[in-house]
C-alpha positions in Angstrom: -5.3 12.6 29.9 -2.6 10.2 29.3 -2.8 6.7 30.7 0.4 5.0 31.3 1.7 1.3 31.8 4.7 0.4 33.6 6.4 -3.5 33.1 9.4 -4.5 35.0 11.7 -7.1 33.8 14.7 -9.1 35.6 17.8 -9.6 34.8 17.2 -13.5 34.6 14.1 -12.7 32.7 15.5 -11.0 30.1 18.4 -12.7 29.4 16.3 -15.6 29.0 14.6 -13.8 26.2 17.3 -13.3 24.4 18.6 -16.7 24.1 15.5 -17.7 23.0 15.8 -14.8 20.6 18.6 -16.4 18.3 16.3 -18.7 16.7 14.6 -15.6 15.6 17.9 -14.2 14.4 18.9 -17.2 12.2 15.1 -17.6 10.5 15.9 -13.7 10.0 19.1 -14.4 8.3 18.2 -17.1 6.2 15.0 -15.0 4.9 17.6 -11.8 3.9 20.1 -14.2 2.7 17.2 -15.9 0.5 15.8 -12.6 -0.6 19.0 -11.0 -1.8 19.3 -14.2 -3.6 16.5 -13.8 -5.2 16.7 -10.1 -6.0 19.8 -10.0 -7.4 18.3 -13.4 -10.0 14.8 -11.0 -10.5 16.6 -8.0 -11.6 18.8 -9.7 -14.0 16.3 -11.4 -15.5 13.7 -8.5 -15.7 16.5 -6.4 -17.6 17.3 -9.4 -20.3 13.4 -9.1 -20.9 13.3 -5.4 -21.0 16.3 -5.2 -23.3 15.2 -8.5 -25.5 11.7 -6.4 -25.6 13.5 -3.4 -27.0 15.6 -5.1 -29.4 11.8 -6.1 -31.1 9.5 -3.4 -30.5 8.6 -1.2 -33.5 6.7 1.3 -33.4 3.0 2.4 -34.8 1.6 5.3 -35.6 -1.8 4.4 -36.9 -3.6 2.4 -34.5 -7.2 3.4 -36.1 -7.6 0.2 -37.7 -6.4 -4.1 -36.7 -3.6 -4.5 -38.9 -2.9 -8.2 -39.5 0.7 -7.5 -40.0 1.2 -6.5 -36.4 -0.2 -9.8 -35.2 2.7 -11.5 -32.7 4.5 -8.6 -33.0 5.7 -6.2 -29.9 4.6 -2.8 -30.4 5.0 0.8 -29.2 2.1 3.2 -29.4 0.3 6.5 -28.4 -3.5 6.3 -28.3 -6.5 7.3 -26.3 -7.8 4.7 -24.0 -11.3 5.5 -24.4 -15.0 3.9 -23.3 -18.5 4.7 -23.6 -19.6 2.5 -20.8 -21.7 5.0 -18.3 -20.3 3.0 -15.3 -23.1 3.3 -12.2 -22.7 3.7 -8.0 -26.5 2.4 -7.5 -26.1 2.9 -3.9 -25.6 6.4 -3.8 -27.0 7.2 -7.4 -23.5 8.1 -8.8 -22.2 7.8 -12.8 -19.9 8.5 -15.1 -18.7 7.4 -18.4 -15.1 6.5 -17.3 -12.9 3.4 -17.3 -12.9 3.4 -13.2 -15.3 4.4 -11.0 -14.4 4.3 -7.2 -16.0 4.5 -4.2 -14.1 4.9 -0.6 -15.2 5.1 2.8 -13.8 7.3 5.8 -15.0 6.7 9.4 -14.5 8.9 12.2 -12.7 6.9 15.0 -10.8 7.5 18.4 -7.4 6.0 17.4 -4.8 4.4 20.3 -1.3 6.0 20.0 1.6 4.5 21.7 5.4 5.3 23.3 7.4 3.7 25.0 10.3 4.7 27.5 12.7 2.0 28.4 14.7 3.1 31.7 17.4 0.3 32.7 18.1 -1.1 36.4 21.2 -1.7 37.9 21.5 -5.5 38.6 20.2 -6.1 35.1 16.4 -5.0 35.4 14.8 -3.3 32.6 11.4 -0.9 33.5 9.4 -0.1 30.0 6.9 2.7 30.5 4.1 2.8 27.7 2.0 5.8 27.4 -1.6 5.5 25.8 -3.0 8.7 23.8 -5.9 9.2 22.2 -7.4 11.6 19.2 -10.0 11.7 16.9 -9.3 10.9 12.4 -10.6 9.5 10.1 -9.9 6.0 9.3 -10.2 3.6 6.4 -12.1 1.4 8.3 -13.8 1.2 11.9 -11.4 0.6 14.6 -12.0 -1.3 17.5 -12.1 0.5 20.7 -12.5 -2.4 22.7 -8.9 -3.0 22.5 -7.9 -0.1 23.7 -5.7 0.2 26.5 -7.3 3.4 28.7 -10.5 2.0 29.9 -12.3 5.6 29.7 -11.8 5.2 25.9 -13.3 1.3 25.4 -16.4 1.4 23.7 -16.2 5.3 22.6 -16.1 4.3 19.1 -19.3 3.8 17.3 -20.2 4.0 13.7 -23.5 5.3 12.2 -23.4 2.8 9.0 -20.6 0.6 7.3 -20.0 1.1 3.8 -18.0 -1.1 1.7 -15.3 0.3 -0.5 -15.6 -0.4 -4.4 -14.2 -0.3 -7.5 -15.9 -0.8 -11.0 -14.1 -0.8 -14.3 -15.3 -0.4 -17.8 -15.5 -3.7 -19.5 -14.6 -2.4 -22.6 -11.3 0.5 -23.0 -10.6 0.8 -26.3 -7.2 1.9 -28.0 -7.9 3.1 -31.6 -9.4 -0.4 -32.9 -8.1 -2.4 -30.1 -9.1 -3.5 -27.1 -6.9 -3.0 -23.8 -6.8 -6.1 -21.4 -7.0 -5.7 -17.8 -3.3 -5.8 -17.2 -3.0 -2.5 -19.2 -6.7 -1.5 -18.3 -5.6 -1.4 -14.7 -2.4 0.6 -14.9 -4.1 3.5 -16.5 -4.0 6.2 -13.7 -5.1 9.9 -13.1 -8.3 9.6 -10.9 -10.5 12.7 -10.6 -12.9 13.6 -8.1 -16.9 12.7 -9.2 -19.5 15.2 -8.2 -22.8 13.3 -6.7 -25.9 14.8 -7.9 -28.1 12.7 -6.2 -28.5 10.0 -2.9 -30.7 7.8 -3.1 -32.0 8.6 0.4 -34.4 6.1 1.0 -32.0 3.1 0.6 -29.6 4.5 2.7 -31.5 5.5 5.2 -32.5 1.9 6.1 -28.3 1.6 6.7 -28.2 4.2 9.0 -28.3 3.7 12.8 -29.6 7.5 13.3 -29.0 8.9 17.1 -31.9 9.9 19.3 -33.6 12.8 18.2 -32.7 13.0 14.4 -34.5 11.1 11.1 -31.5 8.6 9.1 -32.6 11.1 6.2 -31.6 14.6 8.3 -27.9 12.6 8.5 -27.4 12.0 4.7 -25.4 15.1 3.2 -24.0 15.1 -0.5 -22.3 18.1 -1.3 -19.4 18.2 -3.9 -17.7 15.0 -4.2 -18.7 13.5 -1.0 -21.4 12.3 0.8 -21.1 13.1 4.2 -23.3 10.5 6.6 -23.6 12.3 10.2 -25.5 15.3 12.2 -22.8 18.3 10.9 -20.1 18.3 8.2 -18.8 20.7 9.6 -18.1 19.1 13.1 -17.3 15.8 13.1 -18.2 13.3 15.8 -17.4 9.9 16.4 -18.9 7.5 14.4 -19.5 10.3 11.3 -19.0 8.7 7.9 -18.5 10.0 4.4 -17.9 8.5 1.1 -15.8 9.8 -1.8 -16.1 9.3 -5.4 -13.2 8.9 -7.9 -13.7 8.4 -11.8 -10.4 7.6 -13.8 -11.5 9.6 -17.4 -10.4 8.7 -20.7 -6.8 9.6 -21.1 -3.8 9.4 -23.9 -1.7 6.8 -23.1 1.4 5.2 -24.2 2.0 1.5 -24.4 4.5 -1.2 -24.9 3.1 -4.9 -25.4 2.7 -7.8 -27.9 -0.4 -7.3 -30.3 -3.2 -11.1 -29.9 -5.9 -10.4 -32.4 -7.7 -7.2 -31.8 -5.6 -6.9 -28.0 -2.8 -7.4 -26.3 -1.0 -9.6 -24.0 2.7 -8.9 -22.0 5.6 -10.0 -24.2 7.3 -13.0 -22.9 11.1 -13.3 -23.1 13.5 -15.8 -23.7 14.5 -16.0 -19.6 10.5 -17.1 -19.1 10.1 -12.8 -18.2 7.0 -10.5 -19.2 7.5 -7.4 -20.2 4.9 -4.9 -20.7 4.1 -1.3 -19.9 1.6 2.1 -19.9 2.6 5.5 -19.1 -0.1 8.1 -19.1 1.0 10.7 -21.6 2.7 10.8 -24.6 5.8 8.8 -24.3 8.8 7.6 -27.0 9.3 4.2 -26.5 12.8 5.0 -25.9 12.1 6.8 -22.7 9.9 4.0 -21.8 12.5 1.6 -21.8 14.7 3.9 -20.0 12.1 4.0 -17.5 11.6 0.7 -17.0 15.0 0.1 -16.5 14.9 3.0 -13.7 12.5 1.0 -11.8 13.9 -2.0 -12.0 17.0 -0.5 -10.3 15.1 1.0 -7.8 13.4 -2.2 -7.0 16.7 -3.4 -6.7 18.0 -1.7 -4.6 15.0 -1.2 -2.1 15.2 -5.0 -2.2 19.3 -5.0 -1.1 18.4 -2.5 1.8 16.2 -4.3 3.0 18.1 -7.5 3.0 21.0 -5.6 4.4 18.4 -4.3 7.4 17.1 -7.7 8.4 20.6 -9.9 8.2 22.1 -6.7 10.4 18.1 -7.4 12.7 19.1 -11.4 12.9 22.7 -10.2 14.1 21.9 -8.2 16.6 19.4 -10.4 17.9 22.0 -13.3 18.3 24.5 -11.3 19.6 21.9 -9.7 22.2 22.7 -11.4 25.2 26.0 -10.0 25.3 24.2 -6.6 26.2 21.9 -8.1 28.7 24.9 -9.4 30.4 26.7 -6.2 30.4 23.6 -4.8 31.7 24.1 -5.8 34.9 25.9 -2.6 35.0 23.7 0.0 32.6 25.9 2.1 31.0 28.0 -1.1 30.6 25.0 -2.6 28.5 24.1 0.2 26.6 28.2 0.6 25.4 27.6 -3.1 24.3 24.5 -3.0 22.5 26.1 -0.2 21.0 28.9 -1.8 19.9 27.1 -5.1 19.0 24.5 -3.2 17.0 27.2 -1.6 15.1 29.3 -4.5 14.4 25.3 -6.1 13.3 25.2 -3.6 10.6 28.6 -4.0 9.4 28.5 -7.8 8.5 25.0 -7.0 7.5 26.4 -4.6 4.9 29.6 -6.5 4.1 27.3 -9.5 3.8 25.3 -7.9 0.9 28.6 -7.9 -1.2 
């Protein structure tokens, strides 16, 4: 069953709220205004160093041996990033020879979903209903119930263990005779699912707050990939855990970067910009570039929207009390924030250029 909140507002009250709300505005304005700034200096300067990178890249074929000729110099090439570390869960008795091993936890929690209706008053008032809702998912983390609004549901969530989320890389990825640094190491991608053989029951059981009736060992389920920590997989209660395994294998990869000795580091333009870049596959350097100039115009423009969205949020907000005003007569204020919303987004956009 729903449970609902209902806050009522006067005209006075309000209206006093929004004057103080044009401070808020103008700190909202001078962030976009800063962060278009900024933007609009990043991406410049990110595509001098991608196309100063370009300009000096060559590219390699034979990467099965260090050749000191290569040393300083920017290179393009296609390789298998490869390790024979056997990298080691001990909690749950999981391996895998792989450059990352990862392990995530899922809880079973009641989560608090929200809506609010907003019903305007003649004289100016302003009545916000909120109604409270409540299901079952599962949740990166536990979730605090005590917060919850719907008193029936404080204290319904509960959790039979917390397990911490980890991930383990291989200290050593090689690429033909190099060595890949973490910058690259990190980038590589493609995460498959690890089967779990065994639990180590006996450590885990001394996690696990077991409800009446059942052993912490009848709880502990590995089937697959998962380990599922509750009384049935199959029907999940509240406070149920499992715990996923990820291993990122070896893989063919493509990089762009400056060869140090037996590694590599980002290539560092003239502007003061790194450049550097993996793609999983096998990729012309070429099509690399092109791609990293794709992104950095997608960055861009993300950036520029959302610049435009919060000088049109700063706007609106100063010009708010206009609305409130008008509301003294509700369809009156809603024609007005209309309008002044509209006219918010305008300068916003017209602001951008």
């Amino acid at each position: 069953m729903a449970y609902t909140e209902t806050e009522y507002k006067g005209w006075f009250s309000r209206l006093g709220e929004s004057f103080g709300g044009i401070i808020t505005g103008i700190v909202l304005i001078i962030a976009a205004t800063w962060l278009l700034w900024w933007n609009e200096g990043r991406t410049f300067r990110t595509a001098g160093a991608i196309g100063e990178a370009e300009l000096v890249t060559q590219d390699v074929s034979d990467i099965s041996r260090i050749d000191p000729a290569l040393e300083g110099k920017v290179i393009h090439a296609v390789g298998l990033a490869d390790t024979q570390e056997i990298l080691r869960d001990t909690l749950f008795g999981v391996s895998a020879r792989a450059v990352m091993l990862e392990r995530e936890a899922e809880y079973y929690q009641y989560e608090e979903h929200s809506h609010t209706e907003t019903r305007k008053k003649l004289g100016g008032g302003e009545e916000k209903i909120t109604t409270y809702t409540y299901s079952p998912a599962w949740t990166s983390s536990p979730v605090d119930s005590n917060a919850f609004k719907d008193p029936e549901y404080r204290d319904r969530n509960t959790t039979i263990t917390t397990i911490e989320d980890t991930t383990t890389w291989a200290q050593n990825v090689t690429f033909g005779a190099y060595t890949l640094p973490d910058f690259l190491k990190h980038s590589i991608g493609g995460a498959v699912s690890v089967n779990v053989e065994s639990v180590d029951v006996k450590t885990l059981s001394g996690m696990i707050s077991a409800p009446w009736g059942y052993s912490a060992s009848d709880l502990i389920h590995a089937q697959g990939s998962t380990v599922y920590i509750g009384v049935n997989p199959g029907s999940p209660q509240i406070g149920d855990v499992r715990i996923t395994f990820k291993q990122t294998p070896p893989a063919t990869v493509s990089i762009i970067a400056q060869v140090i000795r037996n590694t590599f580091e980002p290539f560092t333009a003239s502007n003061g910009y790194k450049f550097s870049k993996l793609s999983m596959g096998t990729h012309g350097s070429a099509a690399m570039f092109e791609g990293a100039r794709s992104s950095n115009n997608f960055m861009a423009w993300a950036l520029r929207i959302v610049g435009v969205l919060l000088v049109a949020a700063g706007l609106s907000t100063i010009l708010r009390p206009l609305s409130v005003i008008a509301d003294v007569i509700p369809i009156l204020g809603t024609i007005v924030g209309g309008a002044s919303g509209f006219v918010a987004f305008l300068l916003g956009l017209g602001g951008r250029w």
